[in-house]
MARBA-3410 file (N, C-alpha, C, O; in Angstrom, 1 decimal):
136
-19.1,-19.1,19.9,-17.8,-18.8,20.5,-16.9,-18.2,19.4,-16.9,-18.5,18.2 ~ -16.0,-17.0,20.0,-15.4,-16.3,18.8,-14.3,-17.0,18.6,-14.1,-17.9,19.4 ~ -13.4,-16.9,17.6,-12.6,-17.6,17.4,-11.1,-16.9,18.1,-11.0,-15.7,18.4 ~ -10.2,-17.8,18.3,-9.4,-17.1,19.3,-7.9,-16.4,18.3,-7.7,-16.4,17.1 ~ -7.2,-15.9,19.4,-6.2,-15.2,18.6,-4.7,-16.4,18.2,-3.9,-16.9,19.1
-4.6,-16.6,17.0,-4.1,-17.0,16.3,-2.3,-17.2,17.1,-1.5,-18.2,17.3 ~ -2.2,-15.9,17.2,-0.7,-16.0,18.0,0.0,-16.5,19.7,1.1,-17.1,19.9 ~ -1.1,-16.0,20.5,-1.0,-16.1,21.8,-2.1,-17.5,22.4,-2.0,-18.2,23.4 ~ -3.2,-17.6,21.5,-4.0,-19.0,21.4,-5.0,-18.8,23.0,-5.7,-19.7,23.6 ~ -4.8,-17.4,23.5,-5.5,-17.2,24.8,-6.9,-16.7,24.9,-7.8,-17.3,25.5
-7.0,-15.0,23.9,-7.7,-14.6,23.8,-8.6,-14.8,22.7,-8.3,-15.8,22.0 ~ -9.9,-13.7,22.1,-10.6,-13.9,21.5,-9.9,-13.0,20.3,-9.1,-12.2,20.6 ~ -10.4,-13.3,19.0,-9.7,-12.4,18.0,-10.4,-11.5,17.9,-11.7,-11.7,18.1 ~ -9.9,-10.4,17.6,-10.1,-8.7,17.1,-10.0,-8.1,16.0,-10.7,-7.3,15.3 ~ -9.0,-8.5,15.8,-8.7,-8.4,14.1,-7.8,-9.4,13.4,-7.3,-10.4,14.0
-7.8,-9.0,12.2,-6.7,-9.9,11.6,-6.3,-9.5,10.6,-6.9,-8.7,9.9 ~ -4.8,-10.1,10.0,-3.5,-9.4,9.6,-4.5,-9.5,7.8,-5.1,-10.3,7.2 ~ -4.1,-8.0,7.6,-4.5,-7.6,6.0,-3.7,-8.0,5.0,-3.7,-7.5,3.9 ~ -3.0,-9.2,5.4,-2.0,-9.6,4.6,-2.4,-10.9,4.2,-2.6,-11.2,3.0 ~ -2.4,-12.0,5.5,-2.6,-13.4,5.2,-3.8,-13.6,6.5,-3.7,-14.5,7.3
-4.8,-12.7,6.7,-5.7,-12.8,7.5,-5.6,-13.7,9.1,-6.7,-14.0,9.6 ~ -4.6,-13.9,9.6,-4.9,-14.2,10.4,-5.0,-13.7,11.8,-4.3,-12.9,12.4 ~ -6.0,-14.4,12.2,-6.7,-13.8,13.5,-6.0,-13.1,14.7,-6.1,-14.0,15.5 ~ -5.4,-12.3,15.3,-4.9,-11.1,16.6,-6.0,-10.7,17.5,-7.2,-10.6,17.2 ~ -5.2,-10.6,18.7,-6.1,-10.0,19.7,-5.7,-8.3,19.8,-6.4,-7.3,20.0
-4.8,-8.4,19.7,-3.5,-7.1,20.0,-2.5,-6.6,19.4,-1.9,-7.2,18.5 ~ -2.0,-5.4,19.7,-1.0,-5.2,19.3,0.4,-5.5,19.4,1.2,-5.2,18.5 ~ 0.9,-6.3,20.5,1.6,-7.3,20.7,1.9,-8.5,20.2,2.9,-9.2,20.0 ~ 0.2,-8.7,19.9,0.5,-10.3,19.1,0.8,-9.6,17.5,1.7,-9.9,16.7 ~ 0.0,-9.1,17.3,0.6,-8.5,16.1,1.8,-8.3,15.4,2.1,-8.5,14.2
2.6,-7.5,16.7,3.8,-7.7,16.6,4.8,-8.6,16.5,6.0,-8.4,16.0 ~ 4.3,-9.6,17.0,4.8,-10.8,17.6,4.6,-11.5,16.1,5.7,-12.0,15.7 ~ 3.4,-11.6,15.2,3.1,-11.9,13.8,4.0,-11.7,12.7,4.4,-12.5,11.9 ~ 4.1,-10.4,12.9,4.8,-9.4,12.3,6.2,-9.7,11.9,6.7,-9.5,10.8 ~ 7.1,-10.5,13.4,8.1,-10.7,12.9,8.7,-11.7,12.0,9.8,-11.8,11.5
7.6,-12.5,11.7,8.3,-13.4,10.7,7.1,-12.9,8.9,5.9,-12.5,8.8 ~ 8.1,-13.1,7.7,6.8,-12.6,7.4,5.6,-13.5,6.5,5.5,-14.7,6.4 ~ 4.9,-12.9,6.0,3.4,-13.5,5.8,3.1,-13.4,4.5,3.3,-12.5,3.7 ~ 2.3,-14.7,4.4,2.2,-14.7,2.7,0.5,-14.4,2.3,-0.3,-14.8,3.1 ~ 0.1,-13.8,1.4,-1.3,-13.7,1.1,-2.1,-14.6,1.1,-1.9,-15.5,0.3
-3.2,-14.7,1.9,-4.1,-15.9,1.4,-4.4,-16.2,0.3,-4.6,-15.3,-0.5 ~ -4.5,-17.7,0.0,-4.7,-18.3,-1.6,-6.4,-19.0,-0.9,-6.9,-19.4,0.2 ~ -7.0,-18.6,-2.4,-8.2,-19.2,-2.1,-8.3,-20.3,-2.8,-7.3,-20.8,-3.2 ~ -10.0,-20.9,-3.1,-9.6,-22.2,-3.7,-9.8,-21.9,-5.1,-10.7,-22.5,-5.7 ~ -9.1,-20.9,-5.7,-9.6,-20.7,-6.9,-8.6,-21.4,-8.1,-7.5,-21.6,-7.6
-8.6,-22.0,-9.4,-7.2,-22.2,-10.3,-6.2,-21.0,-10.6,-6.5,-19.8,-10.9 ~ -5.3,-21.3,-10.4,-3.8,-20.4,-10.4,-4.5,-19.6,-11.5,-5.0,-18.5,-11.1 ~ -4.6,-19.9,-12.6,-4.7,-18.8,-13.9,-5.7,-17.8,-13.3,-5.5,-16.6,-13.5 ~ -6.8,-18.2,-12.6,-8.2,-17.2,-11.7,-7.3,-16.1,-11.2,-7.4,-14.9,-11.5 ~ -6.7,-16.6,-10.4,-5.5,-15.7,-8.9,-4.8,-14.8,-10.0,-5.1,-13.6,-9.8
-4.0,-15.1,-11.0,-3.1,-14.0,-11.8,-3.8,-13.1,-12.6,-3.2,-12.0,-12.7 ~ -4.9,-13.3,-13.3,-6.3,-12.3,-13.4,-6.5,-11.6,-12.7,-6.3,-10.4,-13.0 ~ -7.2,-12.1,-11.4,-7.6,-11.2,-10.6,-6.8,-10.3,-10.1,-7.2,-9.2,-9.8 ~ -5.5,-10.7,-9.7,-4.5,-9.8,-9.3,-4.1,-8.8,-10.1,-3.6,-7.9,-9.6 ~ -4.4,-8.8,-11.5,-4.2,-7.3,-11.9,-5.1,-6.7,-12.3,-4.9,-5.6,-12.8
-6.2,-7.1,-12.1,-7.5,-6.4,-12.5,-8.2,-6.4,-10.6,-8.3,-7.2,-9.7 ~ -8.6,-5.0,-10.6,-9.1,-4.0,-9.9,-10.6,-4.8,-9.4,-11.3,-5.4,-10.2 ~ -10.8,-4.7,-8.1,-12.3,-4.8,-8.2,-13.0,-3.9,-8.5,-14.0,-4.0,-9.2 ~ -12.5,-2.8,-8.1,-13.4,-1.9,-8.8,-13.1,-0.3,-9.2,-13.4,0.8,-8.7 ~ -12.3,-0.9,-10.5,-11.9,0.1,-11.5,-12.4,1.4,-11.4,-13.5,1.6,-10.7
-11.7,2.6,-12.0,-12.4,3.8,-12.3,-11.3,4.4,-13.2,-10.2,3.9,-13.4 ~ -12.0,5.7,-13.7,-11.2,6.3,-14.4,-9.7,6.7,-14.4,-8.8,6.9,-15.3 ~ -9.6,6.8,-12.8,-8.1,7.2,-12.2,-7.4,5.7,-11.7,-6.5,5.9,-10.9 ~ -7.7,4.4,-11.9,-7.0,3.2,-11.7,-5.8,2.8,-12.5,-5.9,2.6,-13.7 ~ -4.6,2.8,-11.6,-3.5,2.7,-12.8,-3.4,1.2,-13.0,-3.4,0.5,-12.1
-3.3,0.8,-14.3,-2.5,-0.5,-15.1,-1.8,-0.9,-13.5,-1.1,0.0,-13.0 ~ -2.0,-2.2,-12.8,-1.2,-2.5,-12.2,0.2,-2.6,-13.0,1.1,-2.0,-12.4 ~ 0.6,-3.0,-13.9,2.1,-3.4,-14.8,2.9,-1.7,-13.9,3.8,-1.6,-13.0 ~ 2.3,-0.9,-14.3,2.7,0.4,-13.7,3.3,0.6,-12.5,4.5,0.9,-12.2 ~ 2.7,0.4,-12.1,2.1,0.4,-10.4,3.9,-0.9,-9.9,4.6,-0.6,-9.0
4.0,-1.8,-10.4,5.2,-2.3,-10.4,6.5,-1.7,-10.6,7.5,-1.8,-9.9 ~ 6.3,-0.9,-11.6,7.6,0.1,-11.8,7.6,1.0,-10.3,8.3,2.0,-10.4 ~ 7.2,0.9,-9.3,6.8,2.0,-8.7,7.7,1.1,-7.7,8.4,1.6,-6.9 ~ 7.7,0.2,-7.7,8.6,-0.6,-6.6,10.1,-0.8,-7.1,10.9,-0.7,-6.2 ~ 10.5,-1.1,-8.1,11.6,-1.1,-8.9,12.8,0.5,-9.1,13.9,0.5,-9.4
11.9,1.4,-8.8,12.5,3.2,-8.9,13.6,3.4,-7.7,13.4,3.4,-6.5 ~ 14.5,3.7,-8.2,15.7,3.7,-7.3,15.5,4.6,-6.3,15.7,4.6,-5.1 ~ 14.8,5.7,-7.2,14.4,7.4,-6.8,13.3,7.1,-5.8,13.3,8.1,-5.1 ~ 12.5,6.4,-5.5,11.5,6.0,-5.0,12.1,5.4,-3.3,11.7,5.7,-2.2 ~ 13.0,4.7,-3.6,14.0,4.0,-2.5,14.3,5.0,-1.5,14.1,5.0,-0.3
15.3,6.1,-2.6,16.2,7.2,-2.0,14.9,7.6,-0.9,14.9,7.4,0.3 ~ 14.0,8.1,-1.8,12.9,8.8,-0.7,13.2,8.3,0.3,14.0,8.7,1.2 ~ 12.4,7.2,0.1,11.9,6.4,1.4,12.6,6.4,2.1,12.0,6.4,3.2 ~ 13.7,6.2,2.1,14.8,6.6,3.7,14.5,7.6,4.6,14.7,7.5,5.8 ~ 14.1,8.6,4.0,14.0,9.5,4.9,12.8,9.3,5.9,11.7,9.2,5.5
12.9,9.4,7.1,11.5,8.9,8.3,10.8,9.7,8.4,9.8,9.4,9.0 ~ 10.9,10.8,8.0,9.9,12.0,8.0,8.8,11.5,7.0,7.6,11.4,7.4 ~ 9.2,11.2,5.8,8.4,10.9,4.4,7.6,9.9,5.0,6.4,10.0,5.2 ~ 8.6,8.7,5.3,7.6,7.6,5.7,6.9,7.7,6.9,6.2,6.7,7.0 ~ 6.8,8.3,8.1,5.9,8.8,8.8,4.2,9.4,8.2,3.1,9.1,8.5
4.8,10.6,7.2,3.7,11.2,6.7,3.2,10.2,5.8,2.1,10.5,5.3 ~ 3.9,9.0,5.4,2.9,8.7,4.3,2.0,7.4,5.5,1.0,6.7,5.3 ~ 2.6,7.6,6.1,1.3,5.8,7.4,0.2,6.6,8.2,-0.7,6.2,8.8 ~ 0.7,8.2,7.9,-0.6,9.3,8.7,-1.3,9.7,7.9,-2.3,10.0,8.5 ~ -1.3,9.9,6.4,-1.8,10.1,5.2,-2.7,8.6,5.3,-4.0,8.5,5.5
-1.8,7.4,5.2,-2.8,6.2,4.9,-3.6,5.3,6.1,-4.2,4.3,5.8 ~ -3.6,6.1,7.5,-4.2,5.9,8.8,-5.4,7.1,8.4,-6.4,6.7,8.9 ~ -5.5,8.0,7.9,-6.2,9.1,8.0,-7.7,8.8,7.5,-7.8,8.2,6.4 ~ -8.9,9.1,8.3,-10.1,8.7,8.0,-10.6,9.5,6.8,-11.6,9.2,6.1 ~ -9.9,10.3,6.8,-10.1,11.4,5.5,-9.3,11.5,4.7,-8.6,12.5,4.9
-8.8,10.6,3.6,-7.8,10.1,2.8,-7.2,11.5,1.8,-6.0,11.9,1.5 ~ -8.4,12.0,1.6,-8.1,12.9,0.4,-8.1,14.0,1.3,-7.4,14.8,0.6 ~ -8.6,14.8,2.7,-7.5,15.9,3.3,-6.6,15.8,3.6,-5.8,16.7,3.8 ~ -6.0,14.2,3.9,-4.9,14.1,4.4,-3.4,14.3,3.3,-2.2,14.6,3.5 ~ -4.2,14.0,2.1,-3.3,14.2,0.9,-3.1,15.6,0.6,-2.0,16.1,0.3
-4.3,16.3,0.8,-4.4,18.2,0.3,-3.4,18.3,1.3,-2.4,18.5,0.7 ~ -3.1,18.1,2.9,-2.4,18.6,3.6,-0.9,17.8,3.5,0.1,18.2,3.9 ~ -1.0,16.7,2.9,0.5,16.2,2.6,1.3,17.1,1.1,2.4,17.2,0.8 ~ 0.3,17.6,0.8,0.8,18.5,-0.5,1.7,19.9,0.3,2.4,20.7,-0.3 ~ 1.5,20.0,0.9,1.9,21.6,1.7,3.5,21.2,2.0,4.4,22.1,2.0
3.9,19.8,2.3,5.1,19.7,2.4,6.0,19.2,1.4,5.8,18.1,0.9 ~ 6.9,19.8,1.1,7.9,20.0,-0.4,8.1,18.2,-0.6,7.8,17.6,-1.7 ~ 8.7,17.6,0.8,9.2,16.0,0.7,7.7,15.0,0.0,7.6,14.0,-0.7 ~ 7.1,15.6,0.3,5.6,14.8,0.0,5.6,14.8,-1.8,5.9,14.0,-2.7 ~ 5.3,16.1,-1.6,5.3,16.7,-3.0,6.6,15.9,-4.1,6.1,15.5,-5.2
7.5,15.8,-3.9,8.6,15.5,-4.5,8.1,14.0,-4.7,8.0,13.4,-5.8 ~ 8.0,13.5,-3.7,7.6,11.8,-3.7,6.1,11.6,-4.8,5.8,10.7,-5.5 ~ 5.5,12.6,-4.6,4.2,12.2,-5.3,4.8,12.7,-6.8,4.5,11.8,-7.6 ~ 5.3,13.5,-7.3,5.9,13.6,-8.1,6.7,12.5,-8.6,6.4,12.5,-9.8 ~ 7.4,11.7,-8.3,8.3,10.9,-8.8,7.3,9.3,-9.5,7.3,8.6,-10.5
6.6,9.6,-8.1,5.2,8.7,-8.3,4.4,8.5,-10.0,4.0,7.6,-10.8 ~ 4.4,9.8,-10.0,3.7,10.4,-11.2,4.3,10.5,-12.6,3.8,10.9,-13.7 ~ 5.4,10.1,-12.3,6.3,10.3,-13.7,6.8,8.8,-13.7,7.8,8.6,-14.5 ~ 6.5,8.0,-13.1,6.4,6.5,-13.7,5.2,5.8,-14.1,4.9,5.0,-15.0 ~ 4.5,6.5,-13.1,2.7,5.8,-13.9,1.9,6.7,-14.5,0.7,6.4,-14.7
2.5,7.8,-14.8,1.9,8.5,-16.1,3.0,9.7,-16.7,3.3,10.8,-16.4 ~ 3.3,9.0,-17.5,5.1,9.6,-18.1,4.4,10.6,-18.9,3.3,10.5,-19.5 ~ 5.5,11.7,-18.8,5.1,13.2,-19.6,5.0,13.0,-21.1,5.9,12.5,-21.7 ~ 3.9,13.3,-21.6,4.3,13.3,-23.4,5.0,13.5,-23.9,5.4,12.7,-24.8 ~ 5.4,15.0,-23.4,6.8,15.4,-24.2,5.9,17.2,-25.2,6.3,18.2,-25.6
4.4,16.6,-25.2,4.1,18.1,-26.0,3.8,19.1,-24.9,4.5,20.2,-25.0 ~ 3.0,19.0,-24.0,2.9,20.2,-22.8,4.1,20.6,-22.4,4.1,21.6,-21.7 ~ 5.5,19.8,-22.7,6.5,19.8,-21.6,7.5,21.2,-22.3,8.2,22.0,-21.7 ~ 7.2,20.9,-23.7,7.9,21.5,-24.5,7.9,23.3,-24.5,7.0,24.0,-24.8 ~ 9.0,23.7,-24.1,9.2,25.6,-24.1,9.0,26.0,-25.7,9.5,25.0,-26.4
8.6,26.9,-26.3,9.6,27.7,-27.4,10.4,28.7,-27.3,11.1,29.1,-28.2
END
């Protein structure tokens, strides 16, 4: 027997929330989840395990930024400003719905607001040297 949906306790579950995993039938209940909010599942691991793992990658590559970074990116005022705009944040939930992550980014590059945002992005988690930047 499947296990049922967590919110409405009627149906069977379908998915579940990528946050604190729990079970939904719908997008209703979902919503319905949604409104209060949700904390990440803790496993049974020791606290010191959890704060490790949380900044370390499962699985790293050459282009994986330093989470520490990756926090400045929440903290950017300039980052904020963006995001007000509903255009931006439209294109960036169609960019991160898109089964093709990386056309969806070639084609988010075509628009200046994208561009700008990924820019800003880029000059916190990998700040200019200072030698390429330089004119004579």
């Amino acid at each position: 027997m499947e296990p049922m949906c967590a919110v409405c306790e009627t149906n069977e579950k379908k998915y579940k929330c990528k946050t604190c995993e729990v079970p939904y039938c719908s997008l209703p209940c979902y919503k319905k989840h949604q409104e209060s909010p949700c904390e990440p599942r803790i496993n049974d691991r020791p606290s010191n395990d959890l704060r490790k793992s949380a900044r370390e990658p499962l699985f790293a590559t050459a282009d994986t930024v330093d989470p520490e970074k990756l926090e400045q990116l929440r903290n950017s005022e300039a980052l904020k400003n963006l995001l007000y705009n509903p255009h931006l944040r439209k294109l960036l939930e169609e960019i991160d719905s898109a089964p093709n992550g990386m056309k969806a980014i070639r084609v988010g590059m075509m628009e200046p607001l994208f561009v700008e945002f990924a820019d800003e992005c880029m000059k916190l988690v990998e700040p200019p040297t200072g030698t390429n930047n330089e004119t004579t």
